[in-house]
N, C-alpha and C positions, 0 to 999 in steps of 0.2 A: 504493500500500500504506500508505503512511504517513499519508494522508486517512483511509481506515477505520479504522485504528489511533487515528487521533484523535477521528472521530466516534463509534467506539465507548466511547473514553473517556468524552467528553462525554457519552454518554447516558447510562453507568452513574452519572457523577458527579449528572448531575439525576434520576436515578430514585433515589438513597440513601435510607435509610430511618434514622431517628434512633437506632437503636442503633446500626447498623451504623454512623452517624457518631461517634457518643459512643465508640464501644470503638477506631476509627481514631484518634481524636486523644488517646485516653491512650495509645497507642503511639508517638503523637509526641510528645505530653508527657516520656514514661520516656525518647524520646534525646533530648530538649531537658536533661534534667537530668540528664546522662550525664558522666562525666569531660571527655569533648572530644567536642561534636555534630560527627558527619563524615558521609560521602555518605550516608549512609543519611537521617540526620536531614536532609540538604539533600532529598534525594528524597521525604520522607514531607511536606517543607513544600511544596513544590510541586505534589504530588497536593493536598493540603489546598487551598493558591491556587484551584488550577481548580474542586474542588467548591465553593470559597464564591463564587467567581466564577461558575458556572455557575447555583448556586441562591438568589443573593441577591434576584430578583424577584420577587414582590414583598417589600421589605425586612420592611414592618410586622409581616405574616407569617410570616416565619422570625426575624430576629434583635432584635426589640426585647423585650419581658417572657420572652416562651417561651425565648429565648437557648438556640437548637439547640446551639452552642457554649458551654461554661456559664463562669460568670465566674472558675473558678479557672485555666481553660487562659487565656481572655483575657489576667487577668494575669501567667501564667506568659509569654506573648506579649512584656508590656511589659516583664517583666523581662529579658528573653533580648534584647529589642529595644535597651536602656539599659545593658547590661554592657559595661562596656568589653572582659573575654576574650571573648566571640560574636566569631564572626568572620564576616567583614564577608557576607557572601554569604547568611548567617543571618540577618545583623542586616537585608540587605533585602526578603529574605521575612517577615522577621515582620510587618517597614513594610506590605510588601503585602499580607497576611492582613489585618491591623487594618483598611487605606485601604477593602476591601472588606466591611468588617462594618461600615464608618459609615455612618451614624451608631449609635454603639453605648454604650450606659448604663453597662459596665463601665469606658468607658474613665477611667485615674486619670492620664493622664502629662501633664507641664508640661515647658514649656522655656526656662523662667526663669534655670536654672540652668546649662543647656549651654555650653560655650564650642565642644565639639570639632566642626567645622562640616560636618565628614560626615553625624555623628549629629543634628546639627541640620537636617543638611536631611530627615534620614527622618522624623526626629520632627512636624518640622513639618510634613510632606506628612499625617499621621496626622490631625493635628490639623483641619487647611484642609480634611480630608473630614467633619468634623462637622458642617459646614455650621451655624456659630454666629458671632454676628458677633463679639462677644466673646472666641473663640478667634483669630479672624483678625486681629483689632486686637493683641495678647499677640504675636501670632506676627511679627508686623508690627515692633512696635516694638525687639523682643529683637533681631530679625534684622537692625534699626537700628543698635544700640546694639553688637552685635557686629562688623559694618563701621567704625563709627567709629573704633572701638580698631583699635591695631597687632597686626595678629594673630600668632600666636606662628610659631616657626619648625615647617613641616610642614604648616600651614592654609594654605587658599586659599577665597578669597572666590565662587570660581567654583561652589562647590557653594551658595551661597546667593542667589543673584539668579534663579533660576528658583522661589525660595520667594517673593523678593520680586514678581516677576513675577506669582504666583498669588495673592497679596493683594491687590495695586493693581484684578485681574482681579475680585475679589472683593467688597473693600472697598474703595474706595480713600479715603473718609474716614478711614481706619485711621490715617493718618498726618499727625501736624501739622505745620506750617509751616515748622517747624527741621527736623524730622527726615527731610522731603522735600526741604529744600535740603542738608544733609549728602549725602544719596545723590545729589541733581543735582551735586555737586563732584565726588565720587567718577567719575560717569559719564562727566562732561566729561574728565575726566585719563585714564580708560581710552579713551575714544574717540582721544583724540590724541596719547594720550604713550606708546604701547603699545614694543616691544621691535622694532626690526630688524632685527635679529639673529634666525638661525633656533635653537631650542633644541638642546640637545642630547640624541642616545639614551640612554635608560637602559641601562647593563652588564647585560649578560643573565648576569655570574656565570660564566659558565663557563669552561671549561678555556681556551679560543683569545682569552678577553675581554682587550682591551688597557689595566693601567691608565693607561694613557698619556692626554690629553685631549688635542682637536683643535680649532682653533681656529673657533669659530660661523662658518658661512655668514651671508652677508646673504640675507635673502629676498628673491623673483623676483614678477615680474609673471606672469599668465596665458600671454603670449608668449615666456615664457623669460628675459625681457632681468632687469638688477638695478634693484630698485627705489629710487627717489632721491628718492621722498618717505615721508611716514610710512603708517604697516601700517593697512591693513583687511581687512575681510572678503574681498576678492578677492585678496588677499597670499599667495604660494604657498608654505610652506615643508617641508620632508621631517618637520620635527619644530618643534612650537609649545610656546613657553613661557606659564607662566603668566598672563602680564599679556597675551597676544595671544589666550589663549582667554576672558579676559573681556572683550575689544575686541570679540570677534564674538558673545558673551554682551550686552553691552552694543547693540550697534547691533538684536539681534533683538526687544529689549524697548523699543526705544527710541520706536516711535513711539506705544505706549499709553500712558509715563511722561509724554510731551509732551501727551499729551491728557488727561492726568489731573493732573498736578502745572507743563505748561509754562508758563499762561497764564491763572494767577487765585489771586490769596490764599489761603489754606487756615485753618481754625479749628483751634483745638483739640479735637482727639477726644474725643467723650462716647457713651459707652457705653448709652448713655440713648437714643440720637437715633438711630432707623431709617431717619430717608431717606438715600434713595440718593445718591449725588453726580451730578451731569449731566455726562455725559464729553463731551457735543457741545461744539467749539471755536470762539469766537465773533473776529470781527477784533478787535486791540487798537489802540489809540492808542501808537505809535512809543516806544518804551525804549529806542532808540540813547543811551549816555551821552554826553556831553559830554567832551572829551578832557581823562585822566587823574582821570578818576572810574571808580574798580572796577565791574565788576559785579555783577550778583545774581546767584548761583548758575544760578538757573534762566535768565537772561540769557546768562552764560559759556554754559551748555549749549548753549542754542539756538545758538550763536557756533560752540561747534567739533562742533556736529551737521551746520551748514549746511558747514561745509568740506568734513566727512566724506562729505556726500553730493553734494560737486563732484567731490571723488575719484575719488569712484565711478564717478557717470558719465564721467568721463575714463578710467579704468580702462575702462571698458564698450567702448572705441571699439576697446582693444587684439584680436587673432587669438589665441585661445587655442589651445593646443595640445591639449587636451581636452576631449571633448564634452560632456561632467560640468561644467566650470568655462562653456562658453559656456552652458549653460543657468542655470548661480550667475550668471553677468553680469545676464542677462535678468529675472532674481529680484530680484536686487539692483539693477536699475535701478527696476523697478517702482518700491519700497518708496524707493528714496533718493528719487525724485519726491515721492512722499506724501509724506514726511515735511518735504520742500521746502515742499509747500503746504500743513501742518500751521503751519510757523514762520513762514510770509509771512501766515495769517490772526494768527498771538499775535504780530508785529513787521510792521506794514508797510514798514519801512524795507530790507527786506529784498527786496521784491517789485520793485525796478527789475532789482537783478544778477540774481534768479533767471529774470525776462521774456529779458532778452538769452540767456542759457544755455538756455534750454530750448529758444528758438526753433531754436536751430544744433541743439542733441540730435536736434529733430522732421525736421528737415530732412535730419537725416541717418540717420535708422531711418525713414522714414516709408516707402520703396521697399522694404523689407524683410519681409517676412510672418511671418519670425519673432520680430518686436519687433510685433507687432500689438498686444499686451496691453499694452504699454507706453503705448501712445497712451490709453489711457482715463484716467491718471492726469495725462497732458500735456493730456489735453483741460479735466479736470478744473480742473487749475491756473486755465488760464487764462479757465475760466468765472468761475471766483473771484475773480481778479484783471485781467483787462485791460481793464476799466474803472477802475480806479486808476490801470496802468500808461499807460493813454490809447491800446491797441497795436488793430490790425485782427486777430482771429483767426479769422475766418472761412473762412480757405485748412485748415488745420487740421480745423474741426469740417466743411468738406465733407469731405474726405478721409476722415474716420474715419466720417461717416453714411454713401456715396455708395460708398466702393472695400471698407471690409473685410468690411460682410455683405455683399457679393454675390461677394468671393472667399473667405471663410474660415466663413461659414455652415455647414459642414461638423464646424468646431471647438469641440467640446461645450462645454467650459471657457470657451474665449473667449466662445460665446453666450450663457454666464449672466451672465457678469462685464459683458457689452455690454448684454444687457436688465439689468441689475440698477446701472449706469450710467444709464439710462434713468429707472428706476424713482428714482431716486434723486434727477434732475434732471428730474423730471417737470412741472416749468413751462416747460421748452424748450418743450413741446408748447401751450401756452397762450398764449405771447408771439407779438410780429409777427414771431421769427427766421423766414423762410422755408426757413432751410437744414435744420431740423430738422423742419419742419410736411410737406414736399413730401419727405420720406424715408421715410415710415412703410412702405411697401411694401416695403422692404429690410427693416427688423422683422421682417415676415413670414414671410421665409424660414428663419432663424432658430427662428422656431416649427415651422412647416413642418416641418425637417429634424430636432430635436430636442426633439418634443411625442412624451408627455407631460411632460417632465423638466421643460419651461420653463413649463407651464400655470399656475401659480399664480401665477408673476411677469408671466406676460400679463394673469392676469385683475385683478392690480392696475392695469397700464398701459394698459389697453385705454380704460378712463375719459378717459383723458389724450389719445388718439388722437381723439376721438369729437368732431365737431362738427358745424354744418350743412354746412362745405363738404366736411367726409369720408365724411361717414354712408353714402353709395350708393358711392362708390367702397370702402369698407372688410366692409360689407353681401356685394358681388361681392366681396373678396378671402377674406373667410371661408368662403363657399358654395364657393369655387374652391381651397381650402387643400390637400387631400388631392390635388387636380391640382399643383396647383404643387410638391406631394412629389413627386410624379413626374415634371416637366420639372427640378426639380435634379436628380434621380438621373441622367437622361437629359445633362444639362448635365457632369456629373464625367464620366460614362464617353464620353462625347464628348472631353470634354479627355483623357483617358488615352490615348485611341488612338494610332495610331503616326504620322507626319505626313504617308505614303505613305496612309492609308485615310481619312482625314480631307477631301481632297475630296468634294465635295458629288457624289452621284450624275447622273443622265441627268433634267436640268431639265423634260424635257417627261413623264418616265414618274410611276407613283405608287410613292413611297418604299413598300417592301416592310416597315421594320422602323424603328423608335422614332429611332431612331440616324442613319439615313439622312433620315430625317423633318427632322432637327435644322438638316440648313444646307438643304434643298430651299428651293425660293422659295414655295412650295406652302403650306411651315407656319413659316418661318422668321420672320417680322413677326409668326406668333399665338404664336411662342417667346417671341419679343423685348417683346411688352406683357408676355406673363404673367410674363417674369422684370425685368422694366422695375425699376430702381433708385430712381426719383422717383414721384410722384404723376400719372394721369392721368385729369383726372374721365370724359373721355368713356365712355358705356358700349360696351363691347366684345364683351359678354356670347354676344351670337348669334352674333359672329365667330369667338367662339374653340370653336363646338359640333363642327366638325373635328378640332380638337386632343385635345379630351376625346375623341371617338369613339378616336384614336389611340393615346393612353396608356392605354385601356381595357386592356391589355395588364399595363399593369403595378397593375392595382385588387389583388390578392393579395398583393402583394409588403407583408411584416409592415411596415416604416417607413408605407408608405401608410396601410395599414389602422389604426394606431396614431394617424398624425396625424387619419384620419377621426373616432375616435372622441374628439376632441378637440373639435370643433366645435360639435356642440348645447351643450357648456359656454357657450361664448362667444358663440353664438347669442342664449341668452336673457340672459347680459349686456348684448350689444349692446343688443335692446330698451327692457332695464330701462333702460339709460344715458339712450338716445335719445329715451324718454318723456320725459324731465325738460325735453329743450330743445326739441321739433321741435315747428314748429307748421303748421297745417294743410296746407300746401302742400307739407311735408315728407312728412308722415303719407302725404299721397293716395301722391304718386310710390312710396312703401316698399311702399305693398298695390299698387300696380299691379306693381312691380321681384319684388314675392312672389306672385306669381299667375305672373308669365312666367317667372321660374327656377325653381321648381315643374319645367318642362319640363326645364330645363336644369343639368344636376345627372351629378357623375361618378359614374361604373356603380358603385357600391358597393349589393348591396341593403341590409343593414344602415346603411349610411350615410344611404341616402336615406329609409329610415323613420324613423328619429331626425331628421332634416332635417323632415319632414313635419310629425311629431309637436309639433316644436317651433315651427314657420311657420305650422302648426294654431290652437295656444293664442295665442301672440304675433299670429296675423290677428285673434282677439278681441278681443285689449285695444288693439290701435288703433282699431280699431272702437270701443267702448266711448269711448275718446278723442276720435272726433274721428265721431258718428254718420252726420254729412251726405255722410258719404263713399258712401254706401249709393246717393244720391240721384246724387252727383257723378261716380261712377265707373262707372254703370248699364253703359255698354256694355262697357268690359271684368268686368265682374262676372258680367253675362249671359251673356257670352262662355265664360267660365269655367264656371258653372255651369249652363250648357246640356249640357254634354259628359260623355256616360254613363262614357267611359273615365275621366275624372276620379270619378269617385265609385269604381270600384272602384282605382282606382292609389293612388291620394292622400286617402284618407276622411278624414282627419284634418284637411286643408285644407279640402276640400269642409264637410264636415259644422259647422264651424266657420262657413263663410261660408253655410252655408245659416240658421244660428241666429242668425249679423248680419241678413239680410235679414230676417227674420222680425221679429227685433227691432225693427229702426232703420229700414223701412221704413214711416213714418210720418208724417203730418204734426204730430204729438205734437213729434217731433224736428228736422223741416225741413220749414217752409211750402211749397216749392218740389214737395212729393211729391203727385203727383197720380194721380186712378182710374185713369187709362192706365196709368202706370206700374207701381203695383200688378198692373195685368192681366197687362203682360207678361212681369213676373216671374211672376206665377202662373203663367202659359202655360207658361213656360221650366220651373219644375221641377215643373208636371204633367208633363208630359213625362216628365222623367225618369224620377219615380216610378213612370210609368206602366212606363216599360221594363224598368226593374227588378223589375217583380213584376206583370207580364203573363205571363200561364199563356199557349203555344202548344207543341200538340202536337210538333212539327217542332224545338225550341227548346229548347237549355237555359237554364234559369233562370239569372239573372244575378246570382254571388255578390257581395256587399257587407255591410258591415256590419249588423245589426240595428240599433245608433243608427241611423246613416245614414239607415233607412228611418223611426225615429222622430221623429228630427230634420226630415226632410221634412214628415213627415203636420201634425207643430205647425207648420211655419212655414206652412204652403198653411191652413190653419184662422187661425192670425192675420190671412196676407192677407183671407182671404173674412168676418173679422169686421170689418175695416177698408174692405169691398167685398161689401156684401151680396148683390148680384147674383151672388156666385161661391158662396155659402153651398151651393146644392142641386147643385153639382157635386162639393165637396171633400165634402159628407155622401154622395152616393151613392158616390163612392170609397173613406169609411173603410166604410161599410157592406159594401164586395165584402171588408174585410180577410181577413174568418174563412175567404171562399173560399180564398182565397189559403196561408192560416196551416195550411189542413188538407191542403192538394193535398200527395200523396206527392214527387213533385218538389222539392216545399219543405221538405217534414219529414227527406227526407235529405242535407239543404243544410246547414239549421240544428237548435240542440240543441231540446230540448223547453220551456227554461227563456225561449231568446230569442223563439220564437213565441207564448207565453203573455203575456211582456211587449207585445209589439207588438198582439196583441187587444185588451192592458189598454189601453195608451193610445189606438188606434182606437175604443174601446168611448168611455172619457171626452170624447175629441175631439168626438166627433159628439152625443153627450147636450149640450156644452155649446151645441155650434151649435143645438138645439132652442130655445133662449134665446136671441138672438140681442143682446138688450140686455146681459145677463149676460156674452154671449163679448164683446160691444165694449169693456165693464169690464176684464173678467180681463184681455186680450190689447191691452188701446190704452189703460193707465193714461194720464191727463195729466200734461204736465210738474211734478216736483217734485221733492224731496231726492233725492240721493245716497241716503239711510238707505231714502226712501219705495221707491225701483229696488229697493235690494237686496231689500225683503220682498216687490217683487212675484215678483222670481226666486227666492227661499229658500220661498215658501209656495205657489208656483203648482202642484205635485204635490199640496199640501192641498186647494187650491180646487176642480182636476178629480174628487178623488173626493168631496167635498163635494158636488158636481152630479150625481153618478153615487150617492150615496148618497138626494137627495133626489128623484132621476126615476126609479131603481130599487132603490125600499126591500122589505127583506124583508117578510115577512107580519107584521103590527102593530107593524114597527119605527119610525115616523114619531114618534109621537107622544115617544118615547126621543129620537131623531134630535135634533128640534124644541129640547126639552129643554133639553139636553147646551148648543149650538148657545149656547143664550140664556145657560147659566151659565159659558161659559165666554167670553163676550163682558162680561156683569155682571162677571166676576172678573178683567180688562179680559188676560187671556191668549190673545187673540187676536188680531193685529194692526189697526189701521184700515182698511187697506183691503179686509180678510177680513170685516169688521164690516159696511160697506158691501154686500160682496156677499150675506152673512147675510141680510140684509134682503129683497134682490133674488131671493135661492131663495126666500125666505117667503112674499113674494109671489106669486111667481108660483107655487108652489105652494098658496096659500089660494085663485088663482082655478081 
């Protein structure tokens, strides 16, 4: 009830109409400047929040000149905002009306003058939304200059560090060299000098209240026991005092301040100066003083940050009593790490004590699955550092490649933060580590289980993955993705079972169901490759066509279907990648590895036409790449395009490899290409063509694409101009087309539009073969440019009806024809190689 309640809110809120808002907010106006604004006025601010909150997008549009809200309620806003009587609940609505109308022209408030640090902090949140850099440098330094002073009694500095927080976030230029070592003092002393003592409650006033005071507890660890070193964030008390809510205020800001102000000189702020500041942290050269030389502020910090976060993780080791507080352990261990290896790059003198400590941490969460997340940052460390440290971490980075995605792959969170890990140390994959090169199959799953969420951070990483020794094992891991969605499913709900049904069924019968499948002997080694943890180049591809038949079962199940449609993404990344490095011997194996899985492909039909469609385009441009492949791969090519059922399963391959052969089979392109060869591929898809559109009474016609039949008739006309003795076979073929194109059999197959087309280029085809010097031009340019290919392919539709305009011209159109023809060759808008043919129709037309 209270969903539709709100939704119906929301929609009246964005469906308001500008009276209706103008006559709303002088009603809130009249109780804003009422003796004492009370709930009414708090409920008329809050309807107002949500409508500017609901219709602020787009800003330009609603609040900058046209000002829906007009500037005298604005300032009535700032003023109600800045009154010391508003009371306080008023005064944070108004904050938030303003925060959501910035950036806004009316706005006139400064915080120059505030001292009171309540109001300081709404003011400035006001401010920090006008997105001005200028504003945030003011806000910046006030809320400097206000920390440094002793603040009065009733102030606390805890309402202003998430102001300052949102500066450093912002701008962190904002602040000069002094005024960021002032706050690094300040931080150090809250981080370590915080209060032990637990606070005490506030007298609730009433009747039974005891003025009597009771003497402070000390505060508790997570396990109950007293604590007997100084307070952090894990520090358990019933009631916190001031100085221990800016301890834990303190430690949540603390690792941006280190990456912004830890570890490098700072200028003086100029208002002038737009660039940004670079928050990346680079190693520094050792600043250990020399004993009984003070530090530098930002030194002290880094000093009692590193304690703070030895604490911590000692703290981490304790048995919390509450499920709340082990999950703040596991938080706060993360983050103390970080921040570890933030101070060990701005001090290396620091990186020996943090090596020895982290090792024992790893050693002792590494058996635990709910410190998984912890280990990225222990990983992190020590990529950073144990090469300094001079330590072996290799037990470590197997552990976190090799055990967590193949047990916790299931874990959304953790899979981003582990590809984005990845993505982040993306030269592991580039270097001679083997422990990170022979993993990438556990990535996988990862995607697998949680695509599409993860697809943008694969299609960064995938680059990284991609070499010559990967490409076909990675090529199988993509084509097999949405299977392997389905053997983890099959993998979790296998582990859930009870430990009585978890035996493996009757070894010699055939597993009845997915599950039973999983430990048989039958399919349990093509489980164990597809969910295989390391690298294995061998191809497995055929081995595992059982499996797939098996999980055919689960092709509907939505995570499946979700991960399939993930794949042609990455498909044609792959190639794109793989052009840049693979050289020929790579190329052949890919067109042959894409012609044999082609067959081998999980039951999705959706899936497999996006597979197609893309293994289609992408068998082009290897082709294209590496031509002699036409030449080198004949028998599986032939193989391939011998086969009628390929032309209508897979048109998009087929038809792709029928416009290679056409192309590339040439001695233009490979000396090696001989008239045999030519014949036998003409033989192979006469054939075809012939099957496909051979009229028998007894028979139905065999549906397939209209390209497809296009695509043929050109490639069997290239052959037979490159092999003239086939000339009077492929002409009397395109001549039966129109039989073909008119037979009722055919005309309720296809629309009206695709058999018109297929005459047209039957019609051209065969006119150009009347020439036959003409078609060895069009169809077997000689080698040359790059630039000279493309105009044969971008003008070759020009040149057929060029030939079909000059051997079937209308009644006294030639001499026009002729004409044209010449001026527009003089006015050189015809290409060269069109110019040449020009010539060759004149001829032969003059004789």
């Amino acid at each position: 009830m209270f969903t539709a309640a709100a939704e119906s809110f929301l929609r009246q809120a964005r469906e308001i109409q500008e009276d209706e808002l103008r006559r709303f907010a002088a009603r809130v106006s009249a109780l804003l400047q009422g003796p004492e604004p009370g709930p009414e006025a708090v409920d008329g601010l809050q309807r107002l929040h949500l409508t500017v909150a609901a219709t602020k997008y787009p800003r330009n549009d609603i609040y900058c000149d046209s000002c829906r809200l007009d500037g005298k309620f604005v300032a009535l806003l700032q003023t109600v905002l800045c009154s010391p009587r508003s009371p306080e609940q008023i005064q944070v609505l108004c904050a938030a009306i303003l925060r959501e109308m910035s950036p806004c022209n009316d706005l006139i408030l400064y915080c120059d003058e505030i001292q009171d640090t309540k109001l300081l902090s709404l003011v400035s949140s006001v401010l920090l939304a006008q997105e001005n850099k200028g504003e945030v440098a003011a806000v910046g330094q006030h809320v400097v200059k206000v920390l440094e002073r002793r603040l009065p009694e009733g102030q606390s500095a805890r309402f202003l560090l998430p102001v300052l927080a949102n500066v450093i976030s912002l701008s962190p230029e904002s602040l000069t060299e002094e005024q960021s070592n002032v706050v690094s003092k300040k931080l150090a002393d809250w981080l370590r000098y915080a209060s032990i003592q637990q606070g005490m409650a506030q007298p609730s006033g009433g009747f039974f209240s005891s003025p009597r005071t009771k003497q402070p507890a000390p505060i508790t660890e997570v396990d109950g026991t007293v604590a007997t070193d100084f307070f952090t964030v894990l520090s358990v008390a019933q009631h916190y005092t001031q100085d221990q809510w800016l301890n834990v205020q303190t430690f949540s800001m603390l690792r941006n301040w280190l990456l912004c102000y830890g570890g490098k000189e700072l200028n003086t702020f100029n208002p002038d100066d737009r660039a940004g500041m670079d928050r990346s942290v680079t190693s520094m050269v050792p600043t250990t003083p020399r004993a009984g030389q003070l530090l530098l502020p930002r030194e002290r910090l880094r000093d009692k940050a590193f304690e703070y976060c030895q604490r911590l993780i000692e703290q981490s080791n304790r048995r919390p009593l509450k499920k709340d507080d082990g999950d703040l352990q596991k938080a706060c261990l993360i983050e103390a790490v970080t921040i570890m290896d933030i101070i060990c790059k701005q001090d290396s003198s620091y990186v020996c004590r943090a090596v020895s400590f982290l090792k024992i941490l790893h050693s002792r969460i590494c058996g635990d699955a709910t410190y998984a997340r912890a280990l990225l940052p222990i990983a992190q460390f020590f990529l950073n550092h144990s090469k300094l440290a001079a330590v072996d971490s290799d037990a470590i980075y197997k552990h976190l490649f090799t055990d967590i995605p193949a047990q916790l792959f299931h874990n959304p969170s953790l899979a981003f933060e582990f590809v984005q890990f990845c993505k982040d140390n993306s030269q592991l994959f580039t270097d001679s580590s083997s422990i990170f090169r022979q993993s990438f199959p556990n990535l996988f799953k990862f995607l697998a289980w949680n695509s599409p969420p993860l697809i943008s951070e694969f299609v960064d990483l995938l680059p990284f993955l991609l070499d010559a020794g990967t490409t076909i094992e990675i090529f199988h891991l993509l084509l097999d993705l949405p299977c392997l969605t389905a053997a983890l499913d099959i993998q979790l709900r296998a582990a859930a079972l009870p430990a009585s049904e978890k035996a493996g069924g009757d070894p010699a019968g055939k597993p009845a169901t997915c599950l039973e499948a999983f430990r048989h002997p039958l399919y349990k080694s093509m489980f164990q490759y597809l969910l295989r943890t390391k690298s294995a180049p061998q191809d497995a591809s055929e081995s595992l066509v059982p499996l797939r038949q098996l999980l055919g079962s689960l092709a509907g199940s939505p995570r499946v279907v979700q991960c399939a449609e993930t794949v042609p993404v990455l498909l044609e990344l792959f190639f794109r990648v793989v052009a840049e490095f693979a050289d020929g011997s790579l190329i052949n194996q890919l067109v042959v590895l894409l012609l044999q899985r082609s067959d081998q492909l999980y039951e999705i039909p959706e899936f497999k036409e996006d597979v197609y469609r893309v293994l289609g385009s992408e068998l082009a441009v290897l082709c294209r790449l590496r031509p002699a492949l036409v030449v080198e791969l004949s028998t599986e090519i032939l193989e391939f395009s011998g086969a009628v059922s390929n032309i209508q399963s897979k048109e998009a391959i087929f038809t792709h490899m029928a416009w290679a052969i056409g192309e590339y089979l040439s001695v233009s392109y490979d000396k090696r290409c001989t008239v045999e060869q030519i014949t036998r591929f003409f033989e192979t898809l006469e054939a075809v063509l012939f099957e496909i559109t051979q009229l028998r009474p007894q028979a139905s016609t065999p549906s397939c694409a209209p390209r497809a039949i296009s695509v043929l008739m050109a490639t069997l006309t290239k052959l037979a101009a490159r092999s003239q003795d086939l000339i009077p076979r492929v002409s009397m073929f395109l001549s039966k087309m129109r039989t073909f194109v008119q037979s009722p059999a055919v005309t309720s197959v296809y629309c009206e539009e695709d058999l018109e087309e297929i005459l047209i280029r039957a019609t051209e085809l065969m006119n150009l073969l009347k020439m036959p010097s003409v078609a060895q031009f069009v169809f077997t340019p000689p080698p040359a440019s790059t630039r000279f290919q493309r105009e044969v392919n971008d003008f070759l539709p020009l040149a057929l009806r060029m030939v079909t305009q000059f051997l079937e011209p209308a009644a006294g159109s030639m001499p026009q024809i002729r004409q044209s023809l010449c001026e527009l060759v003089k006015a050189g808008l015809i290409p060269s190689h069109l110019r040449t043919l020009t010539a060759l129709l004149s001829h032969h037309w003059s004789e």
